[in-house]
VEXDREN-2710 file (C-alpha; in Angstrom, 1 decimal):
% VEXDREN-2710
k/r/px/py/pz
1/UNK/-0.3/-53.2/-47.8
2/UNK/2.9/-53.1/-46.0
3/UNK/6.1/-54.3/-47.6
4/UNK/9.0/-55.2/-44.8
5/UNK/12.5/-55.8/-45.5
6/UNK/14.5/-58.3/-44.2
7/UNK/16.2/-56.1/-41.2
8/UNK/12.9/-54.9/-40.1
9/UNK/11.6/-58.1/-39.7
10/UNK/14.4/-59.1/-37.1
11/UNK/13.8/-58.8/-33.4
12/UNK/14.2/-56.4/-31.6
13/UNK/13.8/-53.5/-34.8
14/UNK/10.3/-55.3/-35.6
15/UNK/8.8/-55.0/-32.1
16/UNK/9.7/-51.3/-31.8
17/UNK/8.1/-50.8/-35.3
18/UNK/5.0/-51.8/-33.7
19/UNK/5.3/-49.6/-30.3
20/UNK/5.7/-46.6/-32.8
21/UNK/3.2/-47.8/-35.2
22/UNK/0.4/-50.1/-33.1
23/UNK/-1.9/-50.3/-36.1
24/UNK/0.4/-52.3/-38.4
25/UNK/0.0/-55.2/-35.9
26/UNK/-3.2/-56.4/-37.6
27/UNK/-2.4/-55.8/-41.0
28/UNK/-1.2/-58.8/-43.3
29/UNK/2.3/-58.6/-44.5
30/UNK/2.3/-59.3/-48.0
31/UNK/5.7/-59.3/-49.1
32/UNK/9.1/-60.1/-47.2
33/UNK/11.9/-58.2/-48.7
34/UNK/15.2/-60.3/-48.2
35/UNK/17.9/-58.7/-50.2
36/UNK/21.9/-57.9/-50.2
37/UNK/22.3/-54.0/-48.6
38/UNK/25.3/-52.2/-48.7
39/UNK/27.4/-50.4/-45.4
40/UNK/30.4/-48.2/-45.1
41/UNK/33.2/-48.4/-42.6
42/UNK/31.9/-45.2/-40.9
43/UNK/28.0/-45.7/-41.4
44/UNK/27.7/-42.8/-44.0
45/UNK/26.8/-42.8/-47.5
46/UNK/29.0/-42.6/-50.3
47/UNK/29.0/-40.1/-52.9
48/UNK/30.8/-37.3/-55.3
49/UNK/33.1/-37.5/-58.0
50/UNK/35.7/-40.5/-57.9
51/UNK/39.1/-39.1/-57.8
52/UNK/40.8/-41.4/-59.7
53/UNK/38.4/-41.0/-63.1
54/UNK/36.9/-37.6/-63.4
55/UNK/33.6/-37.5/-64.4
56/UNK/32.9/-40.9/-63.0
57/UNK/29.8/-40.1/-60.0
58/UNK/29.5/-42.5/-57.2
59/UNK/25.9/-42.7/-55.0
60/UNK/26.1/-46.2/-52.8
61/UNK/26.5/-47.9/-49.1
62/UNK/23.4/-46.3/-48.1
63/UNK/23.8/-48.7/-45.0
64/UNK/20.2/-49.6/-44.7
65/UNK/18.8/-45.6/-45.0
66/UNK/18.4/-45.2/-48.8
67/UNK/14.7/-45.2/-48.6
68/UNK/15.1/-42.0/-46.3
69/UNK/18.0/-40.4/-48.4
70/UNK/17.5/-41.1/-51.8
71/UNK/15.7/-37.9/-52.6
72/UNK/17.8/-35.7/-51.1
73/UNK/21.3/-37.9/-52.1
74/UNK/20.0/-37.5/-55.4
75/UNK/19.4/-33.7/-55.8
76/UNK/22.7/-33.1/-54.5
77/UNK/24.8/-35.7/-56.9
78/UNK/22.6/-34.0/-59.8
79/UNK/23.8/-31.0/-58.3
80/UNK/27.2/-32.1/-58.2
81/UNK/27.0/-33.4/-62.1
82/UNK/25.8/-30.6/-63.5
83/UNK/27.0/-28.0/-61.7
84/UNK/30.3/-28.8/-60.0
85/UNK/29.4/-28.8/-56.5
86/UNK/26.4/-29.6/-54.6
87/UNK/24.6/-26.6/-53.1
88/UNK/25.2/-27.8/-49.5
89/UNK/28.0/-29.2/-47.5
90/UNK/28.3/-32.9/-48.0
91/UNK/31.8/-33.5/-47.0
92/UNK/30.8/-36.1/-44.4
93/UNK/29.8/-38.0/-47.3
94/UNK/32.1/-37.4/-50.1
95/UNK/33.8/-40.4/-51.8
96/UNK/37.0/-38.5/-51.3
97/UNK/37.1/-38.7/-47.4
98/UNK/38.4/-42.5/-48.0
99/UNK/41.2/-43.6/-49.6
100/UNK/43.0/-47.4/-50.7
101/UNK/43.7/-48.2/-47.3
102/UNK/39.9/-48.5/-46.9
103/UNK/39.4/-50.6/-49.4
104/UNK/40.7/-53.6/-48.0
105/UNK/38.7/-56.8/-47.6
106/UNK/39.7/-58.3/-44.5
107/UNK/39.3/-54.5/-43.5
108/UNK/35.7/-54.1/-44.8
109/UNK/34.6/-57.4/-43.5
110/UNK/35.7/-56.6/-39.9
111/UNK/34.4/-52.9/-39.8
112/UNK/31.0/-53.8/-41.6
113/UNK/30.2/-56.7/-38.5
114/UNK/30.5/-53.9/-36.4
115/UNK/29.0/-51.1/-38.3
116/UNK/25.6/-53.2/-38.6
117/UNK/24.6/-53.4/-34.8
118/UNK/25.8/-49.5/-34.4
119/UNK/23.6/-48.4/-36.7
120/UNK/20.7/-48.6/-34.2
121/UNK/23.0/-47.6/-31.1
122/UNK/23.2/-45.0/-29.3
123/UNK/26.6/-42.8/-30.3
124/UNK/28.6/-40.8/-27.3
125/UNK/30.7/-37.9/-28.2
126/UNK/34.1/-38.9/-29.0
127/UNK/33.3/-42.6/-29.4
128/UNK/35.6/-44.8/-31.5
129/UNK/35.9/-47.8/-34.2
130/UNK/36.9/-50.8/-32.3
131/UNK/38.1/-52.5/-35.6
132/UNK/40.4/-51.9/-38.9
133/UNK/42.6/-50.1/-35.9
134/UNK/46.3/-49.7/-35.7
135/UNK/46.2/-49.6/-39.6
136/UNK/48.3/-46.8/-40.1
137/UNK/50.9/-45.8/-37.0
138/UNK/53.6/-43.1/-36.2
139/UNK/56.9/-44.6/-35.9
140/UNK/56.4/-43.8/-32.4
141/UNK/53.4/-45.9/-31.5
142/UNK/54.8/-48.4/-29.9
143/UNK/57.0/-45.9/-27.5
144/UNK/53.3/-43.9/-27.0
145/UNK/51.6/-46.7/-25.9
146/UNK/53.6/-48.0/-23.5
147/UNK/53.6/-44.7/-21.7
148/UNK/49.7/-44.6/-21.5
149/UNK/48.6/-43.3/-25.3
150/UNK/45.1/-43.9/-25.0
151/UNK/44.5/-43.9/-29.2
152/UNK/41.8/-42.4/-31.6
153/UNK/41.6/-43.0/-35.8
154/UNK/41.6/-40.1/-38.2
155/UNK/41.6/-41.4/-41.9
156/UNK/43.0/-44.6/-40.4
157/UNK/45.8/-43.1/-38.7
158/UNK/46.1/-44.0/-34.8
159/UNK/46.2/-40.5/-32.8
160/UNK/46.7/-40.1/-29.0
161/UNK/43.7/-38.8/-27.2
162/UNK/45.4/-38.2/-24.2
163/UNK/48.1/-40.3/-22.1
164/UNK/46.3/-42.0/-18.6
165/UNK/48.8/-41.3/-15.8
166/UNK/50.0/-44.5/-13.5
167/UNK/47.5/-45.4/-11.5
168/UNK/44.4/-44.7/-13.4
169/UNK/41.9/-47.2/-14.0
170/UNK/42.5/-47.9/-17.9
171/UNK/39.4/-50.5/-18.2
172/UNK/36.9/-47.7/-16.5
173/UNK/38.3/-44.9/-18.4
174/UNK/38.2/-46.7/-22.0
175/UNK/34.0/-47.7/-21.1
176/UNK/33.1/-44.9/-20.0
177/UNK/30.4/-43.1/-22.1
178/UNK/28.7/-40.0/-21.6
179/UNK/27.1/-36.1/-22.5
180/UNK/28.5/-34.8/-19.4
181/UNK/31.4/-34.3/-17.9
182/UNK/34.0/-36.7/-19.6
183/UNK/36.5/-39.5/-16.9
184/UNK/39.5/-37.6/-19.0
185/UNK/38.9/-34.1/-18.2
186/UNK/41.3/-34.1/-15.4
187/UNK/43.9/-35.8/-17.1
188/UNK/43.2/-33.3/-20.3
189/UNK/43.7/-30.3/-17.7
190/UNK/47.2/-31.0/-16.8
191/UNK/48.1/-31.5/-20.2
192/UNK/47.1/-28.2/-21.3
193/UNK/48.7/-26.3/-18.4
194/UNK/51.9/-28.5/-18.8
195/UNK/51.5/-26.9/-22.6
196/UNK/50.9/-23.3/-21.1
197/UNK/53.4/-23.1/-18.4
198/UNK/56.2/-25.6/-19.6
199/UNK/56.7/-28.3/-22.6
200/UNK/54.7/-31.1/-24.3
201/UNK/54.9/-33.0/-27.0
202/UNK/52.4/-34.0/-29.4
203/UNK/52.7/-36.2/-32.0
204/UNK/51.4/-35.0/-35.3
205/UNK/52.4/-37.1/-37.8
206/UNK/49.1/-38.0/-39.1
207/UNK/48.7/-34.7/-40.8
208/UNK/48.6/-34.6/-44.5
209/UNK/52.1/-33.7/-46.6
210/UNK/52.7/-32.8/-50.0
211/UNK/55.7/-31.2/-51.9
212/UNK/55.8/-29.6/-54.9
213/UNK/58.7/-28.9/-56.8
214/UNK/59.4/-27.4/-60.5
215/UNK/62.8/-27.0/-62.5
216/UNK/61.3/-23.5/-62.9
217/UNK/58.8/-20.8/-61.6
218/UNK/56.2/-23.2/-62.7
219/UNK/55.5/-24.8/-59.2
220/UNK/55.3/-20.5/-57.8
221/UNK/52.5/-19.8/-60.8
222/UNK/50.5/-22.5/-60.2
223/UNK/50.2/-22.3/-56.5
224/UNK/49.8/-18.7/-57.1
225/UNK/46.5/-19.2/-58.9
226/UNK/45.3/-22.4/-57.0
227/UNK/45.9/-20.4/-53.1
228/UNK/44.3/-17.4/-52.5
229/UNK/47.0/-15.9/-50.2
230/UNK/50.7/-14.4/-51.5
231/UNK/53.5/-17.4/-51.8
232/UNK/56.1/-15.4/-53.4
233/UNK/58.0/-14.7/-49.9
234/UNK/60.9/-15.3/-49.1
235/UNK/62.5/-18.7/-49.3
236/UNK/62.3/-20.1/-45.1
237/UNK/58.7/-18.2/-44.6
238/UNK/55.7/-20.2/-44.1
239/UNK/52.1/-18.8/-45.4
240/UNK/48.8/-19.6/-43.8
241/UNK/46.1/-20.1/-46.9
242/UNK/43.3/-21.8/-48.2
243/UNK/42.7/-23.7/-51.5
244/UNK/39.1/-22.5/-52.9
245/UNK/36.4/-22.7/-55.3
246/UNK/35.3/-20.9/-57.8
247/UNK/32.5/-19.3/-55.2
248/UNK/35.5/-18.6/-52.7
249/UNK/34.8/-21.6/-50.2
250/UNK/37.6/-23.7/-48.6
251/UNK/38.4/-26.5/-50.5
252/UNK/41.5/-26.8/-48.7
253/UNK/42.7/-25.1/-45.5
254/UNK/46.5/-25.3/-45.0
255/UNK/50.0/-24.0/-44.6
256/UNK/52.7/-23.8/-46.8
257/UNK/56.4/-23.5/-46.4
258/UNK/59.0/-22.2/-49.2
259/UNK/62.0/-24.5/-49.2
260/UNK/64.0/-23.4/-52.1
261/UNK/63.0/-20.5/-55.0
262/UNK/61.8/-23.8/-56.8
263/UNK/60.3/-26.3/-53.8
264/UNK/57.3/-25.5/-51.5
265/UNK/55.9/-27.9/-48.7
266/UNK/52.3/-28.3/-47.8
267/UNK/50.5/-29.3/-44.8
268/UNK/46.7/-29.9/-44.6
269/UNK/44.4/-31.7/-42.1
270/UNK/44.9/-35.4/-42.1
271/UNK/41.6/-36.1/-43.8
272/UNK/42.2/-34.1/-46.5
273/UNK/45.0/-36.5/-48.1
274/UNK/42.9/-37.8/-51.2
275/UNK/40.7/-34.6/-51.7
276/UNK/43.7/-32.0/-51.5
277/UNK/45.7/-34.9/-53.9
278/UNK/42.6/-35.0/-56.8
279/UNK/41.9/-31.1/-56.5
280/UNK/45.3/-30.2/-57.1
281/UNK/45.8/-33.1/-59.7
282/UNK/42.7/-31.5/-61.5
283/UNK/43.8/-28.5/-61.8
284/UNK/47.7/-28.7/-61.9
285/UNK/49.0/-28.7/-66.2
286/UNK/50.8/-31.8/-67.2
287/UNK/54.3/-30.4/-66.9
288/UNK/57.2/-33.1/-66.7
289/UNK/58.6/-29.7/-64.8
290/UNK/55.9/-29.4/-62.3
291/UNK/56.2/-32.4/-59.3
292/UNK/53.9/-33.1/-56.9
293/UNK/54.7/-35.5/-54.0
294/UNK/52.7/-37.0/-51.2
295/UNK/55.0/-37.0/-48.7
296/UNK/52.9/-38.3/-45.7
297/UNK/54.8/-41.1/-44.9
298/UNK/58.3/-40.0/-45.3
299/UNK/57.9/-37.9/-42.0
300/UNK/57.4/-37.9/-38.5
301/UNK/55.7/-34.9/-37.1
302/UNK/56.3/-33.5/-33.6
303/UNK/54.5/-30.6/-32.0
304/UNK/56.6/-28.8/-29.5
305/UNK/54.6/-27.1/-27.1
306/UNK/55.5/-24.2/-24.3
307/UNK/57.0/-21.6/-23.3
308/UNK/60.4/-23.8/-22.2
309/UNK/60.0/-25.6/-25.8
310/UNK/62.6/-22.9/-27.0
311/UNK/64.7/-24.2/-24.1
312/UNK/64.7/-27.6/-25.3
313/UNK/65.1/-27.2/-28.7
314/UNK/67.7/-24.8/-28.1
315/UNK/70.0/-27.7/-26.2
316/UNK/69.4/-30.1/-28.9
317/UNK/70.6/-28.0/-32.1
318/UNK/73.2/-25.8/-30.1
319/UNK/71.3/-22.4/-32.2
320/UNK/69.6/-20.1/-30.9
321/UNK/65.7/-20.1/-31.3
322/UNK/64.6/-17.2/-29.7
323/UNK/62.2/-15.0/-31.3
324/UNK/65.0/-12.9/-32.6
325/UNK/67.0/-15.5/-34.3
326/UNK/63.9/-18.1/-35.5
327/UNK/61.3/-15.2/-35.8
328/UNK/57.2/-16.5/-36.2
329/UNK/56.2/-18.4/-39.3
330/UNK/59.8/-20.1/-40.0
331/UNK/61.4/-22.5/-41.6
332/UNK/64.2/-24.1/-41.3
333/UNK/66.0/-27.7/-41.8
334/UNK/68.1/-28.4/-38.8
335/UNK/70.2/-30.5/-36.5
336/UNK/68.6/-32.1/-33.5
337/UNK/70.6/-34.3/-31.8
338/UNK/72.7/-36.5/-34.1
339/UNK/69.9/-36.3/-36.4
340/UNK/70.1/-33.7/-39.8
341/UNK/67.6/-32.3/-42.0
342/UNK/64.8/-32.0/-39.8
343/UNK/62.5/-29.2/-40.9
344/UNK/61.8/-27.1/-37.7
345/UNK/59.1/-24.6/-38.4
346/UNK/57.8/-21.6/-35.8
347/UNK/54.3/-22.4/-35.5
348/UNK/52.1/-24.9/-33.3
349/UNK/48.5/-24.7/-34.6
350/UNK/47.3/-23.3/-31.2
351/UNK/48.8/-19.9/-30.8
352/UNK/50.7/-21.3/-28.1
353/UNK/54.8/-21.0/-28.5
354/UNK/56.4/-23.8/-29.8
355/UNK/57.7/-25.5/-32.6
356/UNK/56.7/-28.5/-35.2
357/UNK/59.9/-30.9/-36.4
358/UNK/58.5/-32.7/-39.5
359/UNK/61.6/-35.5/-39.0
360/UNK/62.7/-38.4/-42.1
361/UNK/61.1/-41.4/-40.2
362/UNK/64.5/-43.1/-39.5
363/UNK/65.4/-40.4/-37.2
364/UNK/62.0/-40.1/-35.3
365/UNK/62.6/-42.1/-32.5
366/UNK/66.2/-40.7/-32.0
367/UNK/64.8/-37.2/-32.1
368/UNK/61.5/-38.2/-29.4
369/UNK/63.9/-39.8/-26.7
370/UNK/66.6/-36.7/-26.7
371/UNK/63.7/-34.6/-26.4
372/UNK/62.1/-36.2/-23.7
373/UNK/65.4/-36.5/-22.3
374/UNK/66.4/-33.0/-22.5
375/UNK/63.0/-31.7/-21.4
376/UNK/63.2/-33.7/-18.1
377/UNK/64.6/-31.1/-16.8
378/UNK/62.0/-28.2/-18.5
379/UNK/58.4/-30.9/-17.1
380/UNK/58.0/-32.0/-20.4
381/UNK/55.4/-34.4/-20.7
382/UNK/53.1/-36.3/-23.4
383/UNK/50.1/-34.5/-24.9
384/UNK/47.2/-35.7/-27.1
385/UNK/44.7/-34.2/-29.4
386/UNK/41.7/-33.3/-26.6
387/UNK/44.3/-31.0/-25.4
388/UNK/45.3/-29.3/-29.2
389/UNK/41.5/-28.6/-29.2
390/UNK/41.5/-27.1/-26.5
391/UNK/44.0/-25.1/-26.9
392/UNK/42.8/-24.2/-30.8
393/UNK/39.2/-23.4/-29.5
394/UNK/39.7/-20.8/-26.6
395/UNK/42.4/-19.3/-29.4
396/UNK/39.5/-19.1/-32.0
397/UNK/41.4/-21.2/-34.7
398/UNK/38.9/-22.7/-37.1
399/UNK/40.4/-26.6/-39.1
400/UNK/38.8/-27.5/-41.9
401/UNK/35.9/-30.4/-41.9
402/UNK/34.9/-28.9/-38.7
403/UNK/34.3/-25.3/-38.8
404/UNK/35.4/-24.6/-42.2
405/UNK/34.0/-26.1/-45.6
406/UNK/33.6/-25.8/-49.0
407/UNK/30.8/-23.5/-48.2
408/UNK/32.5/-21.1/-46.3
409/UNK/34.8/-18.5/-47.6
410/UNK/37.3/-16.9/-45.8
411/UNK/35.6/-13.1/-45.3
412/UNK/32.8/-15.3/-43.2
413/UNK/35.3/-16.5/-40.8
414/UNK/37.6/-13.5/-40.1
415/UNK/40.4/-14.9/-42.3
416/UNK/40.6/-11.6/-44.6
417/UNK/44.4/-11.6/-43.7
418/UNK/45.0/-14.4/-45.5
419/UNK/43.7/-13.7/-48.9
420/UNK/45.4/-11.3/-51.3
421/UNK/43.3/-10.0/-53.4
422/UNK/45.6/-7.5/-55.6
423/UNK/48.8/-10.1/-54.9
424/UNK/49.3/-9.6/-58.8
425/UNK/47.6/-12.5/-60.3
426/UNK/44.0/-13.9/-60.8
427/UNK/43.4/-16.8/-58.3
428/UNK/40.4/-19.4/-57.9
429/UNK/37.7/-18.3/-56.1
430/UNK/39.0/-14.1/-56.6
431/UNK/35.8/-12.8/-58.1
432/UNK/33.8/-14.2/-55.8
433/UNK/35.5/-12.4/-52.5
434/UNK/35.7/-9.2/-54.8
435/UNK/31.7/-9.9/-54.7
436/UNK/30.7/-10.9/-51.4
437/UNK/33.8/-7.8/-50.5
438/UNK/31.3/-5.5/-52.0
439/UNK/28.2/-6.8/-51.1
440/UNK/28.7/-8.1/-47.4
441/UNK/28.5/-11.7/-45.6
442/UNK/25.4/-13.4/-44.7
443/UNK/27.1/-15.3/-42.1
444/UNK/30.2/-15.1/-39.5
445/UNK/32.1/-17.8/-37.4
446/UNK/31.3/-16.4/-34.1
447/UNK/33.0/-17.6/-30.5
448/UNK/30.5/-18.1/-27.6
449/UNK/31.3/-18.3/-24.3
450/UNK/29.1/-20.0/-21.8
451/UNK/28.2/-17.9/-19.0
452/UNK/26.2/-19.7/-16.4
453/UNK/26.6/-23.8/-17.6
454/UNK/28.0/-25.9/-15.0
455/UNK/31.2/-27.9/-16.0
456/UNK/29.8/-30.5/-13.6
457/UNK/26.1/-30.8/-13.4
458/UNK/25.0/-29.4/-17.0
459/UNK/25.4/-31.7/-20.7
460/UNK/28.0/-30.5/-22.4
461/UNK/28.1/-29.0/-25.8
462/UNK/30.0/-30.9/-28.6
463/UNK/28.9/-29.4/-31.9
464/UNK/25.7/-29.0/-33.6
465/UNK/23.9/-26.9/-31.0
466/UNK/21.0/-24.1/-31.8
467/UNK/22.4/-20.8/-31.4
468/UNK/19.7/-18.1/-30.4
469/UNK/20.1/-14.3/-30.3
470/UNK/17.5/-12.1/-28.8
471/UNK/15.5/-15.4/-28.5
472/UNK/15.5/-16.5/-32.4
473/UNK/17.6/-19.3/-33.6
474/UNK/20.6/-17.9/-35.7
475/UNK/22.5/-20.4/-37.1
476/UNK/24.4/-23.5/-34.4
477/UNK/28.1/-24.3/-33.2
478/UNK/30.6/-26.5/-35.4
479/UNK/33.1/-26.9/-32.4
480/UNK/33.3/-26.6/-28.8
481/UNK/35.8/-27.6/-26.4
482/UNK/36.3/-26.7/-22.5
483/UNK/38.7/-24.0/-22.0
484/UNK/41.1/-24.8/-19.0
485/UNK/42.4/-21.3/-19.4
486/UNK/38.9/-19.3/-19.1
487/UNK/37.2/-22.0/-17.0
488/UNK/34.0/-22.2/-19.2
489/UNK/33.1/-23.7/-22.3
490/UNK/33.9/-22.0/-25.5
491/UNK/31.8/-23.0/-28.8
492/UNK/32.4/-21.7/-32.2
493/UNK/29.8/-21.4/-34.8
494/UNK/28.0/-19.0/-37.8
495/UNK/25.6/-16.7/-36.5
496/UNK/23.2/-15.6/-39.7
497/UNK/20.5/-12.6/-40.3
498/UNK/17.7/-14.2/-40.7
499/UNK/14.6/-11.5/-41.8
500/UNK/11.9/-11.5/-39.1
501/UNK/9.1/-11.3/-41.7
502/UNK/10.5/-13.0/-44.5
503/UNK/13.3/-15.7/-43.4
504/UNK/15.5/-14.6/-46.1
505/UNK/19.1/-14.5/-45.1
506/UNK/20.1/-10.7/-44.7
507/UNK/23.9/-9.4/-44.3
508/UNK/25.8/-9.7/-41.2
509/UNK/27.5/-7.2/-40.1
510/UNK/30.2/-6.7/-36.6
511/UNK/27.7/-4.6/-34.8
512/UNK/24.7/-7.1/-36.0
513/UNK/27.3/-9.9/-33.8
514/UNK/28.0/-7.4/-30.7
515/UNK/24.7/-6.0/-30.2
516/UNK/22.7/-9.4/-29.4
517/UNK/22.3/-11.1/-26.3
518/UNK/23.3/-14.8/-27.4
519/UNK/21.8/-18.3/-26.1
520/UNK/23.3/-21.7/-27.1
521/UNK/20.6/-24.6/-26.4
522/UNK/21.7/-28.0/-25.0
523/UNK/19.6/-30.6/-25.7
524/UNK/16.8/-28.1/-24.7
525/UNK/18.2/-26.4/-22.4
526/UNK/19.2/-22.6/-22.9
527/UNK/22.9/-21.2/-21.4
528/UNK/23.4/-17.2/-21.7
529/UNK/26.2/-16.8/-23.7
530/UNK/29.1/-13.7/-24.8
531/UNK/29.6/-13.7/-28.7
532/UNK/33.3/-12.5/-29.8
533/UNK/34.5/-12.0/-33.3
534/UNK/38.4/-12.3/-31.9
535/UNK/40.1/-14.3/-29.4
536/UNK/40.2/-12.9/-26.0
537/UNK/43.2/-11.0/-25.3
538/UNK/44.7/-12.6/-22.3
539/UNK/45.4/-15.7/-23.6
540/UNK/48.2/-14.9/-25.9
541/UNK/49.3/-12.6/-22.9
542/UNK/49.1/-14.5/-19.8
543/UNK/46.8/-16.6/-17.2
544/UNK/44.1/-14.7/-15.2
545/UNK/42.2/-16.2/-13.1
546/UNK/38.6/-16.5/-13.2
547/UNK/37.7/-14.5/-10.4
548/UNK/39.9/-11.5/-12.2
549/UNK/38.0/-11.5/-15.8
550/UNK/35.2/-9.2/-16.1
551/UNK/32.3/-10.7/-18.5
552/UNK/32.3/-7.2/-19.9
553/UNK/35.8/-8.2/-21.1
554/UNK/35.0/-11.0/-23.3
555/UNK/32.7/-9.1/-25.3
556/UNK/32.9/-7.4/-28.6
557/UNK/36.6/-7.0/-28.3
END
């Protein structure tokens, strides 16, 4: 006899229940379940290791859904416990994706009332928390918003979106909700070509900061064996690397910078703040010689993007920073302004030319309006975060959470450049690469073009889509963004070898990629697409038109 609990015996959930299921309307209800249930302040469970007690599991906030996924939210914590790491990706619900500042209760009360009703909604791509905001703000928030910042949360940090021009009509643009074509796309556009054929500025501050310092080579050895790329460069150089397991996935995906022979300074994705903290905590000795610092806080991070961002900069610290002075993957503390000891490094996180300034937080506003000030004259203008993904996508860079995981090692994503194998020491994660080196991958992060999907008429891709080649489903996308640049859509995912007779996964191989003829299914409807294993060409070069670029071009390169 049927059960009910208290939230399916509420209108409207109980009068749907019956339109799915007619025959329960003439059974007797025996039992009316009213108890206390348990949500989250994104409407995912909780689980993993806590990162404060090791050894201590967590499995709760099943927000109304553990009927549905206590099996399977139970094999994977058993997996965890017994093995170290669950045997799929369950990064969206590890305990470790929140940290104290979501613990509040004020905070928890407020997100919960709205978490409830959304459970049942409908959820839009790149929709937003309306509550708990403004918790955790760039020094420059205030200045952002007043110039149009329209804002988005990462790991309760505000982040610009994009900035709405004068004119616009906010109200419209903030409501509207769709899988089309987005209201921002135009104002997205002229932020990316402002990035591409003069200066923006994006603030970045959100992104996660550590230091570690030793009084010897102590802080070089460990990072050594906890990174699997070389960090014994010179001091000024910054590395590209990831942090990995012991089966050679990503734990971590970030860049580090040597300061001194002794100091080195890490930047990771913003979300990885308490995971990167607890995995390097774990494995770190108790040194009183070995420090490691969360920095987050103590700066302000600008990203300088364009071509005349070397200009600007350039005004502002009375150095030279051309190519042959402040060569690619740099470091350097600085003057800007009246403002010393900013850290000015060579890189942008899109492939475009530029420069980030990690500034001390009493300087960042001092810093922001002389480089507005000075760019007037260079069309320097605000970017947000819609545009860096952009940007990122048609470039082929893969962040962490979205493309990459702790599943995914970096042979299956073309990152072979930054791993060292014979660097002179053992590193986590080593034997496994030597393995899968020798034996092959069994998937590959793959960039897919959309041939004939219209910008205007067709639903867009997001993330999560099927991917077919030769007509059978291969693996689907974990990003996709609208290239401005190439004027089409441009989706990243892993493409896998699944045997026709057997299912089993089978090695994937370049020519295995190249030879297929590629289909990426939107909500059921198939676009032809053009697979590449490397960024095209052009757009590190310069802009050709549409019209101008041969399909043949984008393929197999």
């Amino acid at each position: 006899m049927p059960v009910l609990c208290q939230l399916c015996w509420s209108e409207p959930l109980l009068s749907s229940l019956l339109r799915r299921m007619p025959e329960l309307e003439t059974l007797e209800i025996v039992k009316l379940v009213n108890c206390p249930e348990t949500f989250t302040p994104d409407m995912r469970c909780i689980m993993g290791e806590s990162p404060l007690v090791q050894g201590y599991f967590v499995l709760a906030g099943m927000n109304s859904a553990g009927l549905s996924f206590g099996g399977g939210a139970g094999k994977y914590l058993a997996e965890w416990m017994v093995h170290g790491y669950p045997s799929e990706n369950v990064w969206e619900l590890d305990l470790k994706r929140f940290g104290a500042l979501q613990s509040s209760r004020t905070f928890l009360r407020h997100r919960v009332m709205e978490v409830m009703p959304l459970l049942c909604d409908l959820k839009v791509p790149r929709w937003d928390f309306q509550t708990g905001r403004q918790l955790r703000t760039s020094p420059l928030y205030d200045r952002l918003d007043a110039q149009g910042a329209r804002w988005m949360e990462k790991h309760g940090f505000e982040r610009p979106k994009y900035f709405v021009p004068p004119g616009k009509d906010l109200l419209a643009l903030e409501q509207s909700k769709t899988f089309y074509k987005p209201d921002w796309f135009e104002i997205v556009e002229s932020e990316v070509k402002c990035c591409k054929e003069a200066v923006c500025v994006i603030d970045m501050s959100s992104f996660t900061k550590f230091e570690i310092t030793s009084t010897g080579d102590q802080a070089l050895e460990i990072l050594q064996y906890l990174f699997s790329n070389d960090l014994d460069v010179p001091v000024g150089h910054i590395v590209h690397t990831g942090m990995l397991n012991e089966g050679g996935g990503y734990e971590n995906d970030c860049s580090i910078a040597r300061l001194n022979k002794r100091s080195f300074f890490m930047i990771s994705p913003t979300d990885q703040q308490v995971h990167c903290w607890a995995w390097l905590k774990k494995h770190m000795p108790e040194d009183s010689n070995l420090l490691l610092e969360d920095v987050t806080w103590k700066y302000t991070a600008l990203n300088l993007i364009g071509p005349r961002a070397v200009d600007v900069l350039s005004e502002l610290s009375y150095a030279p920073m051309t190519p042959d002075h402040f060569p690619s993957l740099f470091c350097k503390e600085m003057s800007v302004g009246y403002a010393n000891g900013i850290r000015v490094m060579s890189m942008t996180h899109t492939g475009e030319p530029g420069f980030m300034l990690y500034i001390p937080i009493e300087y960042a506003l001092h810093v922001y309006n002389e480089v507005m000030s000075v760019g007037q004259k260079y069309g320097i203008r605000n970017a947000g975060y819609y545009a860096l993904r952009s940007l990122r996508i048609e470039k082929f860079f893969a962040f962490w959470g979205q493309d990459l995981n702790t599943l995914t090692t970096p042979l299956e994503c073309g990152r072979e450049s930054r791993v060292k194998l014979e660097k002179g020491m053992d590193f986590i994660g080593r034997e496994a690469l030597l393995q899968q080196k020798q034996n092959g991958v069994y998937k590959r992060l793959t960039m897919f073009i959309l041939d004939d999907h219209n910008t205007d008429l067709d639903l867009w891709p997001w993330w999560g889509e099927p991917i077919y080649r030769n007509g059978q489903y291969v693996g689907k996308t974990t990003s996709s963004a609208y290239s401005y640049t190439l004027e089409r859509h441009v989706c990243l995912g892993f493409v896998h070898n699944f045997s026709e007779d057997t299912g089993e996964e089978q090695v994937v191989t370049a020519d295995f990629i190249n030879r297929g003829e590629y289909e990426i299914d939107i909500a059921g409807h198939r676009f032809q697409a053009k697979a590449k294993l490397y960024p095209v060409a052009s757009l590190f070069t310069h802009r050709r038109r549409k019209d101008d670029m041969e399909l043949s071009d984008l393929h197999g390169k």
